[in-house]
TITOR-606400 format. One record per residue: x, z, y of N, C-alpha, C, CB in turn; chain. Coordinates in nm, 4 decimals. Glycine has a CB too. Layout:
# TITOR-606400
((X,Z,Y),(X,Z,Y),(X,Z,Y),(X,Z,Y),"A")
...
***
This chain:
# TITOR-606400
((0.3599,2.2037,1.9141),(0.2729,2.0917,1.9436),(0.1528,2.1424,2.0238),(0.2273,2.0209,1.8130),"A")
((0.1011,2.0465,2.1313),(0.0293,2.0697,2.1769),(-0.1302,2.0984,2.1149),(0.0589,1.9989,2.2458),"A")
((-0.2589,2.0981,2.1373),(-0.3810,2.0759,2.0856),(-0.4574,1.9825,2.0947),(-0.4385,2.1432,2.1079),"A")
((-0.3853,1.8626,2.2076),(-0.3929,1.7389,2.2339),(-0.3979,1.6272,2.1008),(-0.2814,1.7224,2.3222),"A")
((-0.4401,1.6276,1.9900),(-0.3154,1.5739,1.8766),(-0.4228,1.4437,1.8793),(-0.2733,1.6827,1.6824),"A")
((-0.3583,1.3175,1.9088),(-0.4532,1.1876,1.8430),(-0.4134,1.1465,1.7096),(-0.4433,1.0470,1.9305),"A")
((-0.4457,1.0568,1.6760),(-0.3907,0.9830,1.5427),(-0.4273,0.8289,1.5614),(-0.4676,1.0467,1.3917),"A")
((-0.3728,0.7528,1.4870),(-0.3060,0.5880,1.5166),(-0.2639,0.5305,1.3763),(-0.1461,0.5873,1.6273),"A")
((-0.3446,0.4256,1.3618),(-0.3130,0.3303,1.2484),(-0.2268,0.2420,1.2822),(-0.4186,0.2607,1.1973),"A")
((-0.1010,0.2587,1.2145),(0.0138,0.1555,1.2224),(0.0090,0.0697,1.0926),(0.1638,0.2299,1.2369),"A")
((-0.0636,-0.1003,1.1049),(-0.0779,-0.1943,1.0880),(0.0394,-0.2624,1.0366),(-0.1281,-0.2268,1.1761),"A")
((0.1158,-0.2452,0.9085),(0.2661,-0.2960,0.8981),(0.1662,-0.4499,0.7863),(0.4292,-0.1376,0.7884),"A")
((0.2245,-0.5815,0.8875),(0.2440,-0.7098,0.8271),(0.3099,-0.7416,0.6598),(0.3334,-0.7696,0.9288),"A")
((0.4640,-0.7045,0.6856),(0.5230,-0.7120,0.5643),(0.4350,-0.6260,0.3988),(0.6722,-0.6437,0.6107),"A")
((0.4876,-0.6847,0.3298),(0.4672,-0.6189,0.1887),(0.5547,-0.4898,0.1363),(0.4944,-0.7295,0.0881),"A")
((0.5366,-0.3679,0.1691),(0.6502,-0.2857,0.1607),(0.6323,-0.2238,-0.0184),(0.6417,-0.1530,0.3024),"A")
((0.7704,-0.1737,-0.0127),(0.7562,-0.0652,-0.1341),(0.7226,0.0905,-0.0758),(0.9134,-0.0592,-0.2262),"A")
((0.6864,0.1386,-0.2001),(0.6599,0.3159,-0.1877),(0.7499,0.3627,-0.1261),(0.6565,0.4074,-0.3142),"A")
((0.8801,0.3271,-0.1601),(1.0128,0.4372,-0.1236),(1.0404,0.3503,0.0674),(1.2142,0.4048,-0.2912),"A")
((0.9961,0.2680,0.0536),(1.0297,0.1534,0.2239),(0.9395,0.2424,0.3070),(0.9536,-0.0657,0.2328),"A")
((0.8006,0.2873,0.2350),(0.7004,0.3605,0.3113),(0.7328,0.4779,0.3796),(0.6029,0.3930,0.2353),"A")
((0.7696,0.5397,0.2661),(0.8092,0.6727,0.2731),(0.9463,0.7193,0.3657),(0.8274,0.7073,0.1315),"A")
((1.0186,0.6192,0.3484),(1.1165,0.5951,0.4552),(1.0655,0.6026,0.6131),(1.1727,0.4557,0.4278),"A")
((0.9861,0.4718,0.6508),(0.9005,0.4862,0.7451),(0.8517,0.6405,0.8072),(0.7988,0.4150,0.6922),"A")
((0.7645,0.6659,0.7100),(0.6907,0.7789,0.7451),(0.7751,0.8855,0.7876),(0.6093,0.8209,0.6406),"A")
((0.9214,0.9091,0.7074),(1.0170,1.0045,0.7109),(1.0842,1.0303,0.8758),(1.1260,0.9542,0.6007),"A")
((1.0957,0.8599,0.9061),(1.1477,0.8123,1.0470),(1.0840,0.8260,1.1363),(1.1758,0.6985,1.0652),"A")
((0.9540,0.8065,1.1597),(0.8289,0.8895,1.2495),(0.8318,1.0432,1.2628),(0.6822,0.8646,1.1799),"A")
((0.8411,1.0827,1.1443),(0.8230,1.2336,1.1140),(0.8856,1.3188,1.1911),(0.8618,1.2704,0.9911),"A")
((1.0230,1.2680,1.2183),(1.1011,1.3382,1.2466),(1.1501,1.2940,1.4420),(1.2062,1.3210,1.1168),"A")
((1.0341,1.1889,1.4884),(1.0156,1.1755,1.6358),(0.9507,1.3057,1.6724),(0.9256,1.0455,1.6808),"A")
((1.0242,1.3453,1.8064),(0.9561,1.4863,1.9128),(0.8410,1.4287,1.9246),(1.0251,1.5307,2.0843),"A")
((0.7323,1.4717,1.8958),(0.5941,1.4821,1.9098),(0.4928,1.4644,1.8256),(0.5666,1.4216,1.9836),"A")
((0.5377,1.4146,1.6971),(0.5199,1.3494,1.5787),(0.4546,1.5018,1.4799),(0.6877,1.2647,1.5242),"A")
((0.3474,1.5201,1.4766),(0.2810,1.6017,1.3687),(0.3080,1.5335,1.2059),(0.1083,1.6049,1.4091),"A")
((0.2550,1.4344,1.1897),(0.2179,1.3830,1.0817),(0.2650,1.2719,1.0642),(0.1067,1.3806,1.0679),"A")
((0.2989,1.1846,0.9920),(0.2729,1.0581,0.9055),(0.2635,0.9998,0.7604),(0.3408,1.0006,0.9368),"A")
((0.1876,0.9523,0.7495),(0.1046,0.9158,0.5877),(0.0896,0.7905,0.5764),(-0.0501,0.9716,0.5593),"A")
((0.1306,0.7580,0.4200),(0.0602,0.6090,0.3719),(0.0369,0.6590,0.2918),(0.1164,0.4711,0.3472),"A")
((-0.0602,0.5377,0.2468),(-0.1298,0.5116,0.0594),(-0.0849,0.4388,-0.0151),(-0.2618,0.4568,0.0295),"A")
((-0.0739,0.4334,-0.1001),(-0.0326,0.3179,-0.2253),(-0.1445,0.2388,-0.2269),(-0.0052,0.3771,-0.3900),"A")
((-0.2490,0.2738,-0.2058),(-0.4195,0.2154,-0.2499),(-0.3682,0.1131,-0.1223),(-0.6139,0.3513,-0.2248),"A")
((-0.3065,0.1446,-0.0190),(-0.3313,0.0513,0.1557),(-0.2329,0.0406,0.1991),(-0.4114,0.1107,0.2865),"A")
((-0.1488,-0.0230,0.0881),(-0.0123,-0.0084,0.1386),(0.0380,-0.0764,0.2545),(0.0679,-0.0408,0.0463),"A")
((-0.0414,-0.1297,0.3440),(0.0237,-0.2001,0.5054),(-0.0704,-0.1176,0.5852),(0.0013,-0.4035,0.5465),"A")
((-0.0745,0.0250,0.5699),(-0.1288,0.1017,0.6771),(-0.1150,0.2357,0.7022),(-0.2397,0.0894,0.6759),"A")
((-0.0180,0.2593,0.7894),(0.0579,0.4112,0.8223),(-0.0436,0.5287,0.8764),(0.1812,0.3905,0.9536),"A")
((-0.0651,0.6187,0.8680),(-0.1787,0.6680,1.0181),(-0.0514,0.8240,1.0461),(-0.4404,0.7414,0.9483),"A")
((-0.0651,0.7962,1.1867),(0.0674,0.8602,1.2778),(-0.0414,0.9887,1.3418),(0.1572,0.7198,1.4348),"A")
((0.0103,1.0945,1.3642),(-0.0775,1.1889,1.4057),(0.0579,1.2927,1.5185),(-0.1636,1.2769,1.2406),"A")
((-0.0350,1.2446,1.6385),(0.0810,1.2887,1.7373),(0.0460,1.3298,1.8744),(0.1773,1.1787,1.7559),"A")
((0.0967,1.4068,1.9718),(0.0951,1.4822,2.0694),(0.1259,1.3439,2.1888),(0.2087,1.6185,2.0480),"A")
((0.0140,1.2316,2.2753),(0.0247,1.1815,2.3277),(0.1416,1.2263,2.4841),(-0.0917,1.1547,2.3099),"A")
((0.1302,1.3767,2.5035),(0.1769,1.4140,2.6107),(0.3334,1.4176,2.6001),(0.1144,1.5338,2.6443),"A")
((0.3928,1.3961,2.4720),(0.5307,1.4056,2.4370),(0.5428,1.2573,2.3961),(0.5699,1.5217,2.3193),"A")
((0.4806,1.1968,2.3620),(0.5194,1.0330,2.2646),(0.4171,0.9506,2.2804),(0.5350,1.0390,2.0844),"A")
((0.4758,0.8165,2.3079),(0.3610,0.7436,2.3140),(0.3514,0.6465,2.1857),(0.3590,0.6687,2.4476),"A")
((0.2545,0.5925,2.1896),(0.2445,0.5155,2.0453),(0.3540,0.4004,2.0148),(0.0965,0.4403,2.0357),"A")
((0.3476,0.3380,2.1521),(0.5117,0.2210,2.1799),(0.5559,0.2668,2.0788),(0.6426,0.2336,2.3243),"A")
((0.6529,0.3736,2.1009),(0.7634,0.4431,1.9996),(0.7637,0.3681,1.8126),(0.7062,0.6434,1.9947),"A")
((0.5925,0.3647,1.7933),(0.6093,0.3594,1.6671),(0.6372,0.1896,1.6090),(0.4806,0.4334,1.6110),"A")
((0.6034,0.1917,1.7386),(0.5929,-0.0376,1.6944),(0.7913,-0.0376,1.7203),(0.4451,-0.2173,1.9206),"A")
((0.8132,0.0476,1.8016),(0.9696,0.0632,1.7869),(1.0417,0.1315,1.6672),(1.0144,0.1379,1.8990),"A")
((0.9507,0.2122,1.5664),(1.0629,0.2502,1.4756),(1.0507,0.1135,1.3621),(1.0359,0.4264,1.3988),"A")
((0.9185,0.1099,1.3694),(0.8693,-0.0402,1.2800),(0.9841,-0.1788,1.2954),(0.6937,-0.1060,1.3611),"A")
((0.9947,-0.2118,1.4069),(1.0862,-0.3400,1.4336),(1.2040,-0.2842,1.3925),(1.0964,-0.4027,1.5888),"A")
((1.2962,-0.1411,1.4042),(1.3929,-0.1221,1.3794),(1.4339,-0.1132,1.2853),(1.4165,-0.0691,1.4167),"A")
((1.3214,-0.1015,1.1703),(1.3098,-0.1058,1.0510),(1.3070,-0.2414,0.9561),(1.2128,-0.0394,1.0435),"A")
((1.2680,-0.3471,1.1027),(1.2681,-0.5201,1.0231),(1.1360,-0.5615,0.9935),(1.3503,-0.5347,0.8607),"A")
((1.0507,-0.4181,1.0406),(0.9532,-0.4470,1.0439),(0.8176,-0.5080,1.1404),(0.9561,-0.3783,1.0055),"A")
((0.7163,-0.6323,1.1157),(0.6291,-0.6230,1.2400),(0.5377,-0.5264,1.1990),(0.5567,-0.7570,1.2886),"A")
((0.4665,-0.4832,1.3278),(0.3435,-0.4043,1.3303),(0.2860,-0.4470,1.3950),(0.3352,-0.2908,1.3538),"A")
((0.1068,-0.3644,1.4233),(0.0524,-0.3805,1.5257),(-0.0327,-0.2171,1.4929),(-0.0269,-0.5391,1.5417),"A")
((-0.0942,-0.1807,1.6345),(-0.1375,-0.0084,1.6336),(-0.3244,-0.0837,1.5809),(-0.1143,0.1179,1.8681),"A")
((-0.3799,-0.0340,1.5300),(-0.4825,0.0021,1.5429),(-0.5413,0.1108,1.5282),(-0.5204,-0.0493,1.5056),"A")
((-0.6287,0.1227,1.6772),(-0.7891,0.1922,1.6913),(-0.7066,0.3298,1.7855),(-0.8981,0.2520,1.4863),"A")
((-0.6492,0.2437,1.8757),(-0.6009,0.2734,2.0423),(-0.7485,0.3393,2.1113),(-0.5458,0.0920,2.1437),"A")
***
């Protein structure tokens, strides 16, 4: 990974479970460029993605979200 690294609040609408989260996060995780991804139980409709803009763009994540059945939206672009 580069030293470039931003981070991005992914805004999930639906009501998820722990294990739906963690799923999520698992499915990000494992995108080329993808350092990090985390939720809370305390905030449970809010992902924060930590990633190498020069390899991935944030798009990607509103795309693993829908593929998932899920809506999103990014905040704090």
């Amino acid at each position: 990974m580069s030293e470039n690294m931003v981070d991005v609040t992914l805004h999930i609408d639906e009501t998820t479970s722990h294990e739906q989260r963690e799923n999520l996060c698992d499915t990000l995780r494992a995108l080329d460029g993808v350092a990090a991804a985390s939720s809370h139980d305390e905030k449970p409709h809010l992902l924060v993605v930590e990633y190498d803009p020069d390899r991935i763009k944030s798009s990607a994540f509103l795309n693993v979200a829908k593929e998932s059945g899920l809506h999103a939206e990014l905040i704090g672009l």
